[in-house]
N, C-alpha and C positions, 0 to 999 in steps of 0.2 A: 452177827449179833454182838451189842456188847455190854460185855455185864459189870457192874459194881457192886461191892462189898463192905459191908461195916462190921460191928459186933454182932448188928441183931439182927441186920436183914440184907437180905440179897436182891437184885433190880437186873433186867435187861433191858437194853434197847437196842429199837431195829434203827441202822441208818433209814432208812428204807420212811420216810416219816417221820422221823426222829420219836418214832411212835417205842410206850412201856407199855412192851408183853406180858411183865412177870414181877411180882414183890412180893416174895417169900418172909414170912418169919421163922427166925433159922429155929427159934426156943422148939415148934411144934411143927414147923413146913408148912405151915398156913398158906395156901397162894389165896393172896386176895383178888389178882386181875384176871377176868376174866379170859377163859385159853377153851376155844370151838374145839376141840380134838374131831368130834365126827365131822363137822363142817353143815351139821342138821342147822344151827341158827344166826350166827354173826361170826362172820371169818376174822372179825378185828378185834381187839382189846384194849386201846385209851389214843385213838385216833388225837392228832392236833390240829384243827379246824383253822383255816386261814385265807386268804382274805373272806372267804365268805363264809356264815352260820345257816346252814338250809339249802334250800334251794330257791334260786330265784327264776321270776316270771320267766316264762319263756327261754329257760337255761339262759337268759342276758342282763344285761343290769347297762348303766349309761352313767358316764361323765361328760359333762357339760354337755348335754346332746348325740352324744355320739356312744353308737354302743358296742359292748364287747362281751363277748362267751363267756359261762362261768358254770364250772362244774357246782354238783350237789355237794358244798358244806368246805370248797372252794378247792386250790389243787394242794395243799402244802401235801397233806399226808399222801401223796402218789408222788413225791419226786427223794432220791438221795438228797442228802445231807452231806454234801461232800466234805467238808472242812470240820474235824473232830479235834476236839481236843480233852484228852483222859488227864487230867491233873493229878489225882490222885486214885487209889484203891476203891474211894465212897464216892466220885464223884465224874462228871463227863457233860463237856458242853460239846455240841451242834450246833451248825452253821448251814441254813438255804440260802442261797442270792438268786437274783433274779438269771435269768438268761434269756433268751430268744424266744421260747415257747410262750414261758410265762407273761413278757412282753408284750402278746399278740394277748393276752389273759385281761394284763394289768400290768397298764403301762408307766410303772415306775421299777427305780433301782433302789429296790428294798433287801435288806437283809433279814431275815428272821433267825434269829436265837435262843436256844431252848436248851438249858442247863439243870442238870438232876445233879440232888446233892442229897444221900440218905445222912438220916441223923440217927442221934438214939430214939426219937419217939416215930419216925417214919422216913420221908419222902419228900423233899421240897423241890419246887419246880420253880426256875425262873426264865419267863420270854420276854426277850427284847425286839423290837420292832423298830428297824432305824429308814429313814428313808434318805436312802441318797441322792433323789430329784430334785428339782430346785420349784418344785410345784408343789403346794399341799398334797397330801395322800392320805385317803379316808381308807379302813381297813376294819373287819371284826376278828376276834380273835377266839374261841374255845378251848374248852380240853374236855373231853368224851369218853372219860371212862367205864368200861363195865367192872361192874365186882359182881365173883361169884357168888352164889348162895350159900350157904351149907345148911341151911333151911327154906321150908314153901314161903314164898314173896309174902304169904299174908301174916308171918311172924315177924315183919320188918316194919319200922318208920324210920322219916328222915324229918329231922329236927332243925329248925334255922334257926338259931341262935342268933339274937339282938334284935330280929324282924319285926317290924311293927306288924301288929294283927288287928282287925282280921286279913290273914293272908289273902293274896289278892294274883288272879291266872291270867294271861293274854289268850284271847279268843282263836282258837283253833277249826280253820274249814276253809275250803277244803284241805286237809291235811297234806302236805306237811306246813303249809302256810296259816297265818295268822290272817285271821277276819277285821281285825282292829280294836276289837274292843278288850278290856280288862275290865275282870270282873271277879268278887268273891270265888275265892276256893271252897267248895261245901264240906268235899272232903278234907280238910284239915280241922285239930280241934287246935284250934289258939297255934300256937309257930309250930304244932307238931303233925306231922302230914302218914296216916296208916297207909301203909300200900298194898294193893291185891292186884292180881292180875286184870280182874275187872275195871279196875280204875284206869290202867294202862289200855287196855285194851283198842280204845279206842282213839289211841294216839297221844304223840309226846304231851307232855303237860308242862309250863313254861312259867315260873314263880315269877312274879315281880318282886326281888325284893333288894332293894338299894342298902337298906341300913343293916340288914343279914351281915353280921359276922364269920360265920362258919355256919356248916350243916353237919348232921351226924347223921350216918346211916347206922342202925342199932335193932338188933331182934328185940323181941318184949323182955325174953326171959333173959337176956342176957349174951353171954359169947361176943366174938370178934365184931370189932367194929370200927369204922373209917369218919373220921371227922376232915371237909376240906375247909380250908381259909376261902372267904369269900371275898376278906375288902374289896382286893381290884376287881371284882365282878360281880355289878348288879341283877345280875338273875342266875337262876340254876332251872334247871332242864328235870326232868326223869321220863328216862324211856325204857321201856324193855320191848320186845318184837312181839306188834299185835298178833294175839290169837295162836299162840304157839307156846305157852305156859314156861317161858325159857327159863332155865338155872340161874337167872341173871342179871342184873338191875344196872341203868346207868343212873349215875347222879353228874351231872355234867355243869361247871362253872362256865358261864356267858359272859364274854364282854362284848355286845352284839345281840343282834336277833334275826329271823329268818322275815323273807318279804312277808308282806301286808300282800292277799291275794290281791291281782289285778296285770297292770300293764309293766314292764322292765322300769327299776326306780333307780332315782340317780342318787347315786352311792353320797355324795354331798349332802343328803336332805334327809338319809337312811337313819328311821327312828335307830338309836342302839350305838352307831357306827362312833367310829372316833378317826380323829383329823388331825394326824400332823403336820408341822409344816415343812418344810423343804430342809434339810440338813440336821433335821432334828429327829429323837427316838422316844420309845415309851415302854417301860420295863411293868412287867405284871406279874405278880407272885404268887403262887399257891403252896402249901403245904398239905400232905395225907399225914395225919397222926393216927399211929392205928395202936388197936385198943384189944 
């Protein structure tokens, strides 16, 4: 594990994913990231999603006709990060490359790089996405955070700030896939969206929202609270584990979406996806400012 340090807060990451266990505020030991101790609900806490968001048809997807295997929500967070680099006290970039496995996965010579940098107001994240193939390379990218509670889910809302309203959901069914259609959010009043476990319950819920600034997760009455930067990512997610009342909320930044139910889709044509082209990269920024 390795951790970084600032004045006001404390961070770990696993190689292991280049996945954030832990983001303490030192003022009070705040952990905001979600941590299973029993192992009763979700064994992970801010997963990084790569090349895929979801699962797809048939665990498969296809380029140009031809298809290839693909784990649920894709493989980055299940391999080391071999190539670290700790720069300073507050700060630590990771490095995945491709290898042989991943090859038979997705067959390009991609790098991914995922750099944590605490500030005074939180947490910034920055992935770079470079491909080394001399072929375009289409790719989704996330980040899957859980935060814990330190209240029942239903004294929370999540706020998308700059969002055109009325808020608008991508159709979910069979779950975990998308039906195709977008459509009003009921449960949202104007950019501000109330959570209960009943909402969730019945599976992720997927915002459309491109001109979304940030979002804020916030109880009513007030206490801690996580605002993320959304530019580089037109949609945000919230899930928590149906039917199991969890401690636990994800609010998760999309650059990407999960398949449209049906037959393996080619990753070229993949509503969400993004395409670079051969010797070139694409850097995506998020910030936690916490509160």
């Amino acid at each position: 594990m390795i951790t970084i340090e600032s004045d006001h807060f404390t961070a770990a990451i696993d190689p292991h994913g280049a996945e954030l266990t832990s983001l303490v505020r030192k003022a009070d030991g705040h952990e905001f990231i979600w941590t299973d101790t029993t192992g009763q609900y979700w064994g992970r806490h801010a997963p990084l999603l790569f090349p895929a968001i979801g699962k797809s048809n048939d665990d498969q997807y296809t380029l140009d006709g031809q298809p290839y295997p693909m784990r649920q929500h894709g493989f980055a967070r299940d391999y080391e990060f071999a190539s670290i680099t700790k720069a300073g006290v507050d700060r630590v970039q990771l490095t995945l490359r491709a290898n042989a496995e991943t090859k038979a996965m997705y067959p390009f010579d991609f790098a991914l790089t995922v750099a944590y940098q605490l500030t005074d107001a939180g947490l910034a994240i920055r992935y770079t996405v470079a491909n080394g193939s001399r072929e375009p390379m289409p790719f989704a990218l996330g980040f899957h955070p859980g935060f814990a509670l330190s209240q029942p889910l239903e004294d929370y809302t999540v706020t998308l700030n700059g969002a055109k309203v009325p808020l608008h959901q991508f159709g979910i069914g069979p779950v975990p896939f998308r039906n195709g259609e977008i459509t009003p959010l009921p449960a949202a009043d104007g950019n501000v969206i109330p959570l209960s476990h009943a909402l969730l319950d019945d599976g992720l819920i997927i915002v459309d929202a491109p001109e979304a600034t940030s979002a804020t997760l916030a109880t009513k009455a007030g206490g801690p609270e996580v605002t993320l930067d959304l530019t580089d990512f037109p949609y945000l997610t919230l899930w928590s584990p149906e039917g199991q009342n969890a401690p636990f909320v994800c609010v998760e930044p999309f650059n990407g979406l999960p398949d449209a139910a049906g037959t393996p889709t080619n990753w070229f044509k993949k509503l969400g996806n993004t395409v670079i082209e051969g010797g070139e990269q694409r850097t995506m920024t998020t910030t936690l400012t916490l509160g």
